[in-house]
N, C-alpha and C positions, 0 to 999 in steps of 0.2 A: 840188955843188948838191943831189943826192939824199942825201948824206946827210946835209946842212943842215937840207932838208926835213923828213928822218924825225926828226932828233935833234927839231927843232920838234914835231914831230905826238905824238913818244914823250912831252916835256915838258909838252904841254896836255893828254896821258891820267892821264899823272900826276896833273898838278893838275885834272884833273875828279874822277879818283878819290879825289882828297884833298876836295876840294868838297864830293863827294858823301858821304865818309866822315863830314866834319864836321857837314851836313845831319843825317846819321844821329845822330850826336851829340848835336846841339842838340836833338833831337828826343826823343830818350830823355830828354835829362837834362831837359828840358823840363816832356815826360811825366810823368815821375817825382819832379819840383817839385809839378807839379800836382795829383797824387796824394796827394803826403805831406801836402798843402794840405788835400786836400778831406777825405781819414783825417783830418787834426787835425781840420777842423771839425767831421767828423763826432761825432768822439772829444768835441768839447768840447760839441758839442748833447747827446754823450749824458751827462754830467756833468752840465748844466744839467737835464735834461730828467729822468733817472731820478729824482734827488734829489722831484723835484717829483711825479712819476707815485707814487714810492713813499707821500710824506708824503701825497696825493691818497688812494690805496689804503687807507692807515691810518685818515684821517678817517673814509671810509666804513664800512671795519669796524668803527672805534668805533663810528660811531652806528650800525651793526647793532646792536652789541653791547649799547650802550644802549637802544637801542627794545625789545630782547630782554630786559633787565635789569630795565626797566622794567616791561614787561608780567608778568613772574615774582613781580616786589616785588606787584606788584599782584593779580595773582591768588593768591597767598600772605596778604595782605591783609583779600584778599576772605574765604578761605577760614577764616581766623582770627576774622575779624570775625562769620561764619555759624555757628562752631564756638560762639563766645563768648555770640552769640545763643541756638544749639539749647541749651548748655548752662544759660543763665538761665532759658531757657523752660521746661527738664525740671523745673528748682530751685523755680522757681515755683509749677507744679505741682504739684508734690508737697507743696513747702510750703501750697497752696490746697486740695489732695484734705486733708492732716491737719488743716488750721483746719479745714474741712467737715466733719471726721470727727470733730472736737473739738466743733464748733459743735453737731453734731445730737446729740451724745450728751448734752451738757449741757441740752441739748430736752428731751431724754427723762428727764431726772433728776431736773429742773425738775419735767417733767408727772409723774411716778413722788413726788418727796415732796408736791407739791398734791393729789395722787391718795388718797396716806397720810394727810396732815393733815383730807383729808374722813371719810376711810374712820374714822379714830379718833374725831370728832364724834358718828360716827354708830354706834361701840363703846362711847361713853362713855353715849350716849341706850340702851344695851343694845337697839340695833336692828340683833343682829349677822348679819342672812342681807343686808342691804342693805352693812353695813361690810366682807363679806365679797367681794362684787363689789367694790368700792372696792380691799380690798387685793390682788384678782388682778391689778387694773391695773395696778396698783402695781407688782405683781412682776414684769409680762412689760417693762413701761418698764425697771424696772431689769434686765432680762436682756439687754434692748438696748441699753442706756448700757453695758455689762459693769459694773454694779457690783454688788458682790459685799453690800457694806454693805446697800442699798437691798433687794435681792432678801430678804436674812437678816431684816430687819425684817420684812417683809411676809410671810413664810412664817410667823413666827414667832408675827402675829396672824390670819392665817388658820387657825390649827391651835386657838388660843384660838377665834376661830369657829362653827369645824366643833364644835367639842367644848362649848359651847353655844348650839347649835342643835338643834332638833328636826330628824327624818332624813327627814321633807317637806320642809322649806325645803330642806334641801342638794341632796338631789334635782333640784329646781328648778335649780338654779347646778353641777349636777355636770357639764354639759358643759362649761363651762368652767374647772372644775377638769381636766378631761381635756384640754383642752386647752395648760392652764399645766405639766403634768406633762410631756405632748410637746416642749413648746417647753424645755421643762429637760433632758428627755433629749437634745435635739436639739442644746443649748449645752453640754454636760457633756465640757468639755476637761479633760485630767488628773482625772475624778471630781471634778469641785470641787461640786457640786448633786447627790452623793449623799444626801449627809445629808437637804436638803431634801425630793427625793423619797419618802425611806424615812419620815418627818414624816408627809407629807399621808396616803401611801399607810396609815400607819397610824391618825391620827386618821380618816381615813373608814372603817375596817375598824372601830373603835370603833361607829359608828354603823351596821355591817353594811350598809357601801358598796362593792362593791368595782368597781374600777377596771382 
């Protein structure tokens, strides 16, 4: 009976520890279902999910990249569009300063041969201490238009002037001969108004003027 007993009691440890083994068993392999389950899922949210985070990511940087491209085009733009301005402005300019400088000198040439066509009236009446003011006018306009034509006439009958005139009337008009001689030495680029100086300076030495 005792060792009916034991062999029974040895038989149910057995089969507890088999029980128990297979418990273990079921448990890991279970385990390790569940695992590879929740890895795949993982694995496949991160397939669904990177795809999407990356192409997210990309949009964004594009439109950095665009709002930045954009802002460049345009400040680039801008800066062309200002450049393009300053540049017409200078153009303009300058093309306004040379008509202005064109305009006033044709003033003065205008006033320089009216100045002449009196001043001659008034040579041809042999009223030449009056034609003589006339053609200093004459000369200093065209010293200021720069023109060389206009100046050369007017010296040319101011010397016939002086030289008949009596050496009172010139007296009278010698400061402003002194004057036209200054304003000639004072425009005498490359000696161009030597000649004319050396002119007056010597028909007033005629009439024992000097200057």
């Amino acid at each position: 009976m005792i060792l009916i007993a034991l062999a029974t009691t040895i038989n149910k440890s057995a089969t507890d520890i088999l029980e128990i083994i297979n418990k273990v068993d079921n448990f890991y392999n279970s385990s390790w279902n569940k695992l590879i389950v929740i890895l795949s899922g993982f694995f496949l949210i991160l397939t669904i999910l990177v795809p999407i985070f990356i192409g997210w990511y990309q949009k964004r940087l594009f439109k950095i990249e665009e709002r930045e491209i954009k802002l460049f085009v345009k400040e680039e733009i801008e800066k062309a569009k200002q450049s393009l301005i300053d540049d017409i402005e200078s153009k303009v300019d300058i093309k306004t300063s040379q008509f202005r400088e064109m305009f006033d000198n044709q003033i003065l040439n205008t006033n320089s041969i009216i100045n002449f066509v009196n001043a001659n009236n008034l040579y041809t009446s042999k009223n030449y201490e009056s034609a003589l003011i006339g053609y200093i006018k004459s000369a200093k306009q065209g010293i200021e238009a720069n023109s060389l034509k206009r100046v050369s006439f007017a010296v040319d009958f101011i010397i016939s002037c002086i030289d008949n005139s009596n050496e009172e009337k010139i007296k009278e008009v010698k400061q402003s001969l002194v004057e036209l001689i200054d304003i000639l030495e004072k425009n005498n680029e490359n000696d161009k108004y030597d000649l004319f100086i050396f002119k007056i300076r010597q028909a007033l030495e005629r009439k024992n003027i000097c200057i």
